[in-house]
N, C-alpha and C positions, 0 to 999 in steps of 0.2 A: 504494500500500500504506500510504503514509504517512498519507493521510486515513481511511480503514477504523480505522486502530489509533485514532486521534484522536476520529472514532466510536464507538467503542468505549470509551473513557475516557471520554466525555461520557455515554452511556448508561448505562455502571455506575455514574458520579458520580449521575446524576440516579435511579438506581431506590436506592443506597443516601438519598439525600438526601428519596426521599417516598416510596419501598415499604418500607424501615424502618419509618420510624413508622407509616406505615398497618399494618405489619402487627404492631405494638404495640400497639396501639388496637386491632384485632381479639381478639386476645389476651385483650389486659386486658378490654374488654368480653365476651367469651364467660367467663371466669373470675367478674365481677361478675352475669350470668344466672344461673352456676351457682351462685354462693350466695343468692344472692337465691329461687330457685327450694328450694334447700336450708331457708332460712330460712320459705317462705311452710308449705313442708311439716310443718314445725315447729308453726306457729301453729296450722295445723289441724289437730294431734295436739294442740296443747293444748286448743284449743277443745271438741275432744272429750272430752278431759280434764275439763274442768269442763262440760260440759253432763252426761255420767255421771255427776259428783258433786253437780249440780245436780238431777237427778231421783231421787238417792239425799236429798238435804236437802228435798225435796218432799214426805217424809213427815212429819205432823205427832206430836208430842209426844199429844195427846188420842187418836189415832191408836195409835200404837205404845202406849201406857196402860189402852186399852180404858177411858177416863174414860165415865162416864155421864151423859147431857145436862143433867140438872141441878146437876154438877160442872162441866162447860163452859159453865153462863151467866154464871158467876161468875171464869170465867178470864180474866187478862189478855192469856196469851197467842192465846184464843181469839176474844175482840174484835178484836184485830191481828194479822190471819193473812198480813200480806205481809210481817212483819219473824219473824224466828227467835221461835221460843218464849223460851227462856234470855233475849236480848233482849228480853223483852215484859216478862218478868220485873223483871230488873234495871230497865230505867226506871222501873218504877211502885213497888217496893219499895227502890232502891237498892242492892240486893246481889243478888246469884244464889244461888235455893234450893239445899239440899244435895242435893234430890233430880237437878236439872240435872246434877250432876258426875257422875255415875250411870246417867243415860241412856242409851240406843244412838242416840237421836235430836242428842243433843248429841257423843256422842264419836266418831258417824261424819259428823259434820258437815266440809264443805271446809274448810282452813286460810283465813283470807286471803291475799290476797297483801301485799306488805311494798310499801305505796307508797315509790320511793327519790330 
């Protein structure tokens, strides 16, 4: 009987001694999946986020103005059609028209994001 109980001490020494921690480690890893999966689900709400604000800024300024072609050969922002209108602007005059502040093309433009 005396070696059973001894047995038995040695067996529950050794399952607290490595089925503890392994089942810490289980744990904490299934807890880091789930944020992780938490977080991925995240990025792809944002990403959708800005790709709907991205084809809402797809509309152009000569666009939304109903500007007449020979109004547009003379625009800046019309030469540079891969940077923002307002943008196009401000480089080549150094300030931003007042008409820009005014816009739906400018005022429903995406924020940036704040590099940090």
């Amino acid at each position: 009987m005396e070696i059973l109980r001894t047995l038995e001490t040695v067996l529950i020494g050794l399952g607290m001694r490595i089925g503890l921690p392994l089942a810490v480690t289980a744990l904490a890893t299934w807890l880091l999946l789930r944020l992780d999966r938490r977080w991925q689900e995240q990025a792809r709400t944002r990403r959708a986020q800005l790709a709907v604000g991205a084809a809402r800024h797809s509309i152009r300024c000569w666009e939304e103005n109903d500007c007449p072609a020979e109004q547009r050969k003379g625009c800046p922002a019309y030469a540079r059609q891969n940077v923002p209108c307002w943008q196009a602007f401000r480089e080549t005059t150094g300030r931003m028209p007042e008409q820009c502040l005014g816009c739906a093309v400018f005022r429903n433009a995406p924020v940036p994001a704040a590099i940090i």
